[in-house]
MIMAR-628835 format. One record per residue: residue in three letters; z, y, x of N, C-alpha, C in turn. Coordinates in steps of 0.05 Angstrom, whole numbers, plus 5000, padded with zeros to 4 digits. Atoms other than C-alpha are relative to their C-alpha. Example, Ala and Ser with C-alpha at 12.3 -4.5 7.8 and 13.67 -1.06 7.14 Angstrom:
ALA500049765018515649105246500050245018SER499949764984514349795273501450224985
This chain:
UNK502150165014316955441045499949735013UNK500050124991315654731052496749945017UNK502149954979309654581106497349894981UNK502150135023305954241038498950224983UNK500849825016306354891001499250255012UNK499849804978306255371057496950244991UNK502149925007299355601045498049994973UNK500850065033298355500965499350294987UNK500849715006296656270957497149985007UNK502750144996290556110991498249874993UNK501550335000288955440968499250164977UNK499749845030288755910901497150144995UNK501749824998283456330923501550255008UNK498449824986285857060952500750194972UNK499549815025289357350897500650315005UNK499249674990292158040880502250065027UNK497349904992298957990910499149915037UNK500749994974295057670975498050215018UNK500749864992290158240981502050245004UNK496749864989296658650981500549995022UNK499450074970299858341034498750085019UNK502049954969294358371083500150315007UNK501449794994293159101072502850235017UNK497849894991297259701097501750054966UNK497749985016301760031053498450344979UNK502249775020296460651025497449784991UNK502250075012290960151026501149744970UNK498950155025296059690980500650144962UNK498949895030297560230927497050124989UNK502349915011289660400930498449804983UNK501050255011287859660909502450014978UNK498150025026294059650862498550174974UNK501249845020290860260827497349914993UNK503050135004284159950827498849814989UNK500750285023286059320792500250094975UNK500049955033284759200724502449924996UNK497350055008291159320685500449684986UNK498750245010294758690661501349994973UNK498349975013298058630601502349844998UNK497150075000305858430597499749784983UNK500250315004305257690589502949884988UNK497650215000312957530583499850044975UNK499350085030315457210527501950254981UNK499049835016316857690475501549994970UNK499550125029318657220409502249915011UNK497549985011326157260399500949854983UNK499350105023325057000330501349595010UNK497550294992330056310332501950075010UNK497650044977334156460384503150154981UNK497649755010341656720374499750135012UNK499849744990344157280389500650025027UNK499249974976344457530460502849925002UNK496850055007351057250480500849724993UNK499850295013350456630435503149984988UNK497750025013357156810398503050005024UNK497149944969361356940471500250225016UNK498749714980361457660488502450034981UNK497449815008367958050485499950144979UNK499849805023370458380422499450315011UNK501449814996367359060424497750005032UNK501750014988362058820468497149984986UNK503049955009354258880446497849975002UNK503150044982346658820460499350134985UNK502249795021341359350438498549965015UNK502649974990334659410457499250275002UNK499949714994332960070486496650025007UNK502350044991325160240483499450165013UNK501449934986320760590518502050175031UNK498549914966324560580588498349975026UNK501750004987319360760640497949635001UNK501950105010314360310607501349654988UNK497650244994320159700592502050134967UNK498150045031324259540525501849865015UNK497650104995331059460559501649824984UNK499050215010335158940543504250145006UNK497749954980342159210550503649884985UNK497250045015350259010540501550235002UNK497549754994355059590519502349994988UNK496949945014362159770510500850235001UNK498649774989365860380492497950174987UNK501849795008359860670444499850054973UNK499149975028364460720382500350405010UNK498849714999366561480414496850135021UNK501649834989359861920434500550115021UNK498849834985359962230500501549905022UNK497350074973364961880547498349975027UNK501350114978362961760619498049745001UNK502850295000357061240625501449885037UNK500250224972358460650690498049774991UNK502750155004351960320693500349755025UNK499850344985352559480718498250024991UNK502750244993346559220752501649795012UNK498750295006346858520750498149945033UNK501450144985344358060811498449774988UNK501350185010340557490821501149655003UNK501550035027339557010782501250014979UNK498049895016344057380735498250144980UNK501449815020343457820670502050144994UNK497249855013347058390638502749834993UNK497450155006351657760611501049995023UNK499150104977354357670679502350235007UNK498749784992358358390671502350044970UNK498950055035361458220602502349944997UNK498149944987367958150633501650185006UNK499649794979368558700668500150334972UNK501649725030365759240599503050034988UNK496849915016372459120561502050195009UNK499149904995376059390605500050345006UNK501649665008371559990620500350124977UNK499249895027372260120549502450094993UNK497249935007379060130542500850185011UNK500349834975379560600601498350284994UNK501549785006375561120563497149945006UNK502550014991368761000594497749794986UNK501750135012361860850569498449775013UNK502050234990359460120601497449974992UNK503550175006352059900596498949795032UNK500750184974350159350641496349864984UNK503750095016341559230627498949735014UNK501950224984338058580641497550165018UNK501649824988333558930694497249875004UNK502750054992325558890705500749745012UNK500450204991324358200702501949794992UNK498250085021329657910668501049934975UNK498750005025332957630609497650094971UNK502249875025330157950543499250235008UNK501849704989327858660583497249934996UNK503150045011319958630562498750225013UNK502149824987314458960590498749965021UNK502150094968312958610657498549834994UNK501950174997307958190678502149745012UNK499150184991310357470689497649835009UNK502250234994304257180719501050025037UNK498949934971305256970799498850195016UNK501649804988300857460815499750214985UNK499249655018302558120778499650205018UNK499349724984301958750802502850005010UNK497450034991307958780855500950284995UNK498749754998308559510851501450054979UNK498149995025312459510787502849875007UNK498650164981317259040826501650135020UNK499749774973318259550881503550134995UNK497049935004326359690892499450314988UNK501149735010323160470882500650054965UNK500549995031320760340814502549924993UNK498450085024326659930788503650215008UNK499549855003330560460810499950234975UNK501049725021326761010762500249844973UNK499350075019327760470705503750085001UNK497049925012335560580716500250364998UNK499649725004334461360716499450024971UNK501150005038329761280648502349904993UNK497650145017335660850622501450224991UNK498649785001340361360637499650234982UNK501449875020335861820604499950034974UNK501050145023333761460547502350034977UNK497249925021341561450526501050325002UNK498549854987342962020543501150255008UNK498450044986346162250592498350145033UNK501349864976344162730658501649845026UNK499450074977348562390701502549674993UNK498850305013353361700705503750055013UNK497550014983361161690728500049845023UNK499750244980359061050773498449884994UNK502250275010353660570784500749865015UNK498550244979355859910805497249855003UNK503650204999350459370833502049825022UNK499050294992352758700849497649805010UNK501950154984348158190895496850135000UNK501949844997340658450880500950294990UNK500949795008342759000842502250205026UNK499149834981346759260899498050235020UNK502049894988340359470932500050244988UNK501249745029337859850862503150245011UNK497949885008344860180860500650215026UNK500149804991345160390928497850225016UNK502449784998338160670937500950224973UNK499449795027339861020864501650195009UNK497149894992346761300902497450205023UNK500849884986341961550962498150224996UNK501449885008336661800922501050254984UNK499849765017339162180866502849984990UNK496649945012347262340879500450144983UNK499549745020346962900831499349744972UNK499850165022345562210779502949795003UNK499350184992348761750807502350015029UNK499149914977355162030843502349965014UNK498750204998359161530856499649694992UNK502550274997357260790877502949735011UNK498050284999361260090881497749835004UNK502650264982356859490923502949764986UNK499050295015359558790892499349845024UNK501550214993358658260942497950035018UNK501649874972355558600999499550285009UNK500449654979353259261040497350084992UNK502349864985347159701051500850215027UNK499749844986346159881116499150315001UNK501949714990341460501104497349874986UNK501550054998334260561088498249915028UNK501650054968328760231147499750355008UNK499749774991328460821196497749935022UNK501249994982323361041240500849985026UNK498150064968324160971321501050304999UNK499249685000327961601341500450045029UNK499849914979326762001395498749905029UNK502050114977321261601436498550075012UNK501549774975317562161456501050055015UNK498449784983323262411493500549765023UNK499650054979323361731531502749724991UNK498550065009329361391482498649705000UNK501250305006327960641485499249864968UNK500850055032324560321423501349734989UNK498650175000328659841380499749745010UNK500750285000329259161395499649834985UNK500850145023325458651356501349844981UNK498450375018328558251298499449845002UNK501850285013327857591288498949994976UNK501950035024322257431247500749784981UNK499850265026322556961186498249725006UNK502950204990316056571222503049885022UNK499350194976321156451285502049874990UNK496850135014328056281244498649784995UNK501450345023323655691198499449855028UNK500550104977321155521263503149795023UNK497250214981328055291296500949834964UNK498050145017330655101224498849724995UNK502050244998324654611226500949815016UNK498550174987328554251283502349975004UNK497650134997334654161266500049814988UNK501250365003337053441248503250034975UNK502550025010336953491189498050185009UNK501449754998330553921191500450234969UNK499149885013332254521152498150254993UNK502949735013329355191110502350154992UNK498649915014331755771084499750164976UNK500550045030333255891019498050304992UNK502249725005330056691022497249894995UNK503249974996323356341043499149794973UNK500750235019323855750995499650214973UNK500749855020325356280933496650175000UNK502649895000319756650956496749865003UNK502550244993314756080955499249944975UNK500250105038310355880894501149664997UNK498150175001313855160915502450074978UNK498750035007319855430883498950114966UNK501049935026315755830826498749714985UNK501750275014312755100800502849824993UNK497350205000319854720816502150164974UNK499149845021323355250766498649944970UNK501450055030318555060707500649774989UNK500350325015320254330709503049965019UNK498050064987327954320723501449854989UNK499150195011329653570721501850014983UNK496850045014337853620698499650154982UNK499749805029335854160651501250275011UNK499849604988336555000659503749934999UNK497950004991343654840640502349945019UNK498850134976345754370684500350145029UNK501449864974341954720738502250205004UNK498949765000346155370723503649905009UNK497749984996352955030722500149805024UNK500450194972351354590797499950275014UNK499849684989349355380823502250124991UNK496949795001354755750802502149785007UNK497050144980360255190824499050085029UNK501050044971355855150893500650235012UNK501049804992355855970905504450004993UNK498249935016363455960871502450045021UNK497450034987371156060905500749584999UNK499150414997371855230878497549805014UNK501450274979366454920922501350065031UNK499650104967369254650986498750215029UNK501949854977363454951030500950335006UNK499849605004365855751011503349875007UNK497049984998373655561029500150155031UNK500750014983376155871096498350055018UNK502649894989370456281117499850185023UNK500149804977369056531186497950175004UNK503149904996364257111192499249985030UNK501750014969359057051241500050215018UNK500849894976357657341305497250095008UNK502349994982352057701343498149775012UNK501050234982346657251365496750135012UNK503049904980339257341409498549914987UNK502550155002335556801397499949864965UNK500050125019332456541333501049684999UNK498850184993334955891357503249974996UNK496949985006342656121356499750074973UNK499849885032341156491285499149714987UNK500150185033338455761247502949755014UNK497650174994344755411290503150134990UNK497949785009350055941261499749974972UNK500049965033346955951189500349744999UNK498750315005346955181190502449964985UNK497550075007354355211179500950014980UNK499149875023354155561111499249754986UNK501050215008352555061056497349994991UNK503050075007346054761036497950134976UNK501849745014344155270982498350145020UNK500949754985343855811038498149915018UNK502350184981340055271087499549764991UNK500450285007337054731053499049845013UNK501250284994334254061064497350165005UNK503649905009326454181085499449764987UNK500450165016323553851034500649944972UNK499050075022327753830980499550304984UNK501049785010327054370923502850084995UNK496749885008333154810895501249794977UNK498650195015334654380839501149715001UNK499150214989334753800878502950045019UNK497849934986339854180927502150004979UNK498150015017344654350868500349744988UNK499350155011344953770834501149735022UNK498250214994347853380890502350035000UNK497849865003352953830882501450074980UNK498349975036354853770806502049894997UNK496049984999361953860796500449664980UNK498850215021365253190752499650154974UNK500449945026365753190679503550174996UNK498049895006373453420691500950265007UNK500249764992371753970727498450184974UNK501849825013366654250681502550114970UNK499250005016370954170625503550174999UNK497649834994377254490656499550255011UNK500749794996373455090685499450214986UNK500349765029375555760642498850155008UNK500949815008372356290676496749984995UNK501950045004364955890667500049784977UNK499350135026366655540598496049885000UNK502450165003360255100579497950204986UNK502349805013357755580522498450275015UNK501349824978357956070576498250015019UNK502850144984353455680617498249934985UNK502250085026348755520557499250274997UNK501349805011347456230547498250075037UNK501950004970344056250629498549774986UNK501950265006340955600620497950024975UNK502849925026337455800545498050295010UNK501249764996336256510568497149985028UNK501850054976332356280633497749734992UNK502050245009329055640597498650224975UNK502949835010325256160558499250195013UNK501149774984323856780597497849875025UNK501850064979321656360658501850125020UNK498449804971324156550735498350145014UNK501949804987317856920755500650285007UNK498749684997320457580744502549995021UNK497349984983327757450777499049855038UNK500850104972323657120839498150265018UNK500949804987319957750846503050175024UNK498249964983326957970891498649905030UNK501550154980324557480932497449955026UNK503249934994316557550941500050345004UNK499249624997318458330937501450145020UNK498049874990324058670949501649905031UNK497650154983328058191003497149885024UNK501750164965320458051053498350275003UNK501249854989319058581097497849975009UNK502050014991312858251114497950084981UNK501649865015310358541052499350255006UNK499949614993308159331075501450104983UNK499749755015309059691017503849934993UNK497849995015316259441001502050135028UNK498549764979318059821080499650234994UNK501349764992313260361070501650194978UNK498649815018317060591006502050164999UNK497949874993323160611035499950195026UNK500049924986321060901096499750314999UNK498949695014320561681060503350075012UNK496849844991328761671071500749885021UNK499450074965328561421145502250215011UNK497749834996335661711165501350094983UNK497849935018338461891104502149874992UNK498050095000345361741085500349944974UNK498749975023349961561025501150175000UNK497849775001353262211012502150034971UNK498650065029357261960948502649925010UNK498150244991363961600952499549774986UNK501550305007362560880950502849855017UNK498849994995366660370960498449654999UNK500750215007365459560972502349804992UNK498650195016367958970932499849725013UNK500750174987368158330967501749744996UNK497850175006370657660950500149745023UNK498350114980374957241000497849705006UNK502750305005369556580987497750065002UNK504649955005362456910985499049955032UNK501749964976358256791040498350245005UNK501349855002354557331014500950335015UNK499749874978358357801055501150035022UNK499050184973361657341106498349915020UNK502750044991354857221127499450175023UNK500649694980354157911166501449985026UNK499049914969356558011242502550214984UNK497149895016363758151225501450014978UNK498550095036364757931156499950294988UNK499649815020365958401098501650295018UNK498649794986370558951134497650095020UNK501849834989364859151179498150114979UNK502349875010360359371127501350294996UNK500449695010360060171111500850125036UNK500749864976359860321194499050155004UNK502949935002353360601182499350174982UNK502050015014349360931133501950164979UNK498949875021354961291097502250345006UNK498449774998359562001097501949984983UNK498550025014363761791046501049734995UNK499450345001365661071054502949995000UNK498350035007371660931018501049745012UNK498650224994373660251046498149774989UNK501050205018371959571026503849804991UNK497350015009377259170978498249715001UNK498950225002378958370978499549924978UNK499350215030378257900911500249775012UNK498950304986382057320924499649844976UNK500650185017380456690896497150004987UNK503249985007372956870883498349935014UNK501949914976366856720910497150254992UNK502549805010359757070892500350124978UNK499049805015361657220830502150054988UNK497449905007367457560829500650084975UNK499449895032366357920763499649794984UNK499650155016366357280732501549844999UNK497350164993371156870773502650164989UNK497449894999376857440774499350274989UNK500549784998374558000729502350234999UNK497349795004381858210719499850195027UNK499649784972381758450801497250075002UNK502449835001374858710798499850274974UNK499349785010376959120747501350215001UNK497149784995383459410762498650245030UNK501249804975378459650834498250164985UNK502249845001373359940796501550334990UNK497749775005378760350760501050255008UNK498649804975382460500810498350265024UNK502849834982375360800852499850304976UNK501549745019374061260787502550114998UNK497849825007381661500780500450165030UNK499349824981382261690853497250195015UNK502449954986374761930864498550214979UNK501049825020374962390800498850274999
């Protein structure tokens, strides 16, 4: 956050989502139940627009609206649902992504026998039913819940169980709590673009004398050093999660489209900053952690001060780039840019204010039920050669699945990609996903 907006929850009066916060994690779901219900504010009028897509999904690609999905009118893309019956692989999308972001990737699944569905998830796209106010009930939000929306899904078509759920940047979370929770659905798992280590875990064994972990760095001490570096700096977790960025999203100078195609070059294999990527190292002090992230580019650590749209747009590619770049074609960036200039980013920022700040209780306390449980599926990760998103980690991409799994298949390479691989290179994100379901049958 910047030190202007820092405290704008407040200045507000103490809303819901701040009586939340404060409380524990039983007294948060006793005030959740205690408020008056809300009704589902997002934009629900369709009428004008084209069609999902805007005339650029894949031949035998689709959108249906799927209703009553644990209280949610899905929004979803499918392939492969000319033949009843075939295997279901359910793509969750990340953020600030939508089912279009997997539209790539479906053809192939199709061809391959298998039934694709990739859903714009809670909070997203055309999916209906949430609350888009900045202060919504968070528990609908809760990685938990949007979980039990991909089981209803499942359901809804369905379908008792899936051949594979894939989850790419946020939905990697959903996908592999879904994998931990309920393998008998969900029994076999593909991470896009990063790891889970595990659910939070209690201390173990401190009766007996076992030392108790050592503290993380807090998000209060990181901002704190990023505050003095020269430039002074922020990071982008705390900025998304700030109503700073919820106000700066309503009024985005260059336009949603612009915006969309300055972010996706910035996050991409063709910006400069993602070439040549060394993963980081172990560090102590919050001091070494905002001198280490520094290095990444100014998305991941911005300017303090400046807002996200100001960050991307110093970074907007030429007019010969835009115009020569096939696997983000313009119309293809017009369907982000219209889809998000109506829905709003309230919902897709709940990641942010939610799911991704432990300093919320209830978004530990939920997961803290499977303290020690494993993945017991085969899973496997996808990782592309440019992302920061999992170069980021102590040991880059190849250390992830150490931890937290019994069946950890490996992690595999996309070259020439960065974040999003299934859109940079879906040819080799396909041929892996394939290849995971032919040898993991």
């Amino acid at each position: 956050m910047s030190d202007d907006d820092s405290n704008d929850t407040t200045k507000l009066g103490l809303s819901r989502r701040g009586l939340l916060a404060v409380a524990s994690g039983v007294g948060a779901l006793a005030l959740s139940a205690a408020a008056p219900a809300r009704a589902a504010i997002v934009n629900t009028d369709f009428r004008g627009l084209p069609p999902y897509g805007n005339s650029t999904l894949p031949a035998g690609v689709r959108p249906r609206l799927i209703a009553n999905v644990n209280g949610l009118t899905v929004n979803i893309l499918e392939a492969g649902f000319e033949t009843p019956g075939r295997p279901l692989v359910l793509l969750l999308h990340g953020f600030p992504n939508l089912a279009y972001s997997w539209r790539k990737v479906m053809p192939a699944l199709a061809a391959a026998g298998y039934y694709a569905v990739a859903p714009d998830c809670r909070g997203f796209g055309r999916t209906t039913g949430w609350d888009d106010a900045w202060d919504a009930d968070p528990q609908p939000f809760l990685a938990i819940n949007m979980v039990r929306d991909q089981i209803a899904l499942v359901s809804a078509l369905g379908y008792r169980s899936t051949a594979m759920m894939v989850g790419h940047d946020q939905g990697s979370l959903l996908a592999a709590l879904g994998a931990l929770i309920r393998p008998d659905m969900f029994p076999r798992l593909t991470l896009l673009g990063g790891g889970f280590n595990g659910p939070p875990s209690f201390p173990f064994n401190t009766a007996n004398g076992a030392p108790a972990p050592h503290p993380e760095i807090t998000a209060a001490e990181l901002d704190a050093e990023y505050a003095k570096l020269d430039p002074p700096r922020k990071g982008y977790q705390d900025y998304w999660a700030s109503l700073e960025a919820e106000r700066d999203m309503k009024n985005v100078p260059q336009g949603m489209t612009n915006f969309y195609r300055a972010f996706y070059y910035m996050k991409s294999a063709d910006f400069p900053g993602n070439q040549n990527l060394q993963p980081f190292h172990a560090v102590r002090t919050a001091k070494e952690a905002a001198v280490q992230n520094a290095q990444m580019p100014e998305y991941y650590v911005m300017r303090r001060g400046w807002s996200m749209p100001a960050t991307v747009a110093a970074s907007m590619p030429d007019v010969a780039y835009i115009k020569a770049c096939k696997w983000l074609t313009e119309p293809e960036c017009e369907v982000y840019g219209m889809e998000y200039a109506r829905s709003g980013w309230t919902g897709a920022l709940q990641e942010y204010r939610i799911r991704r700040n432990n300093a919320f209780r209830p978004t530990v306390d939920e997961q803290l039920t499977y303290s020690g449980r494993t993945i017991d599926v085969p899973t496997q990760v996808i990782a592309a050669r440019e992302d920061w998103g999992s170069n980021r980690r102590v040991g880059g991409p190849m250390a992830i699945g150490k931890t937290g799994y019994t069946q950890f298949k490996g992690v595999h390479m996309v070259e020439r990609a960065g974040h999003w691989s299934h859109e940079e290179q879906p040819e080799q994100v396909s041929r892996l996903l394939l290849a995971f379901l032919r040898e993991h049958a």
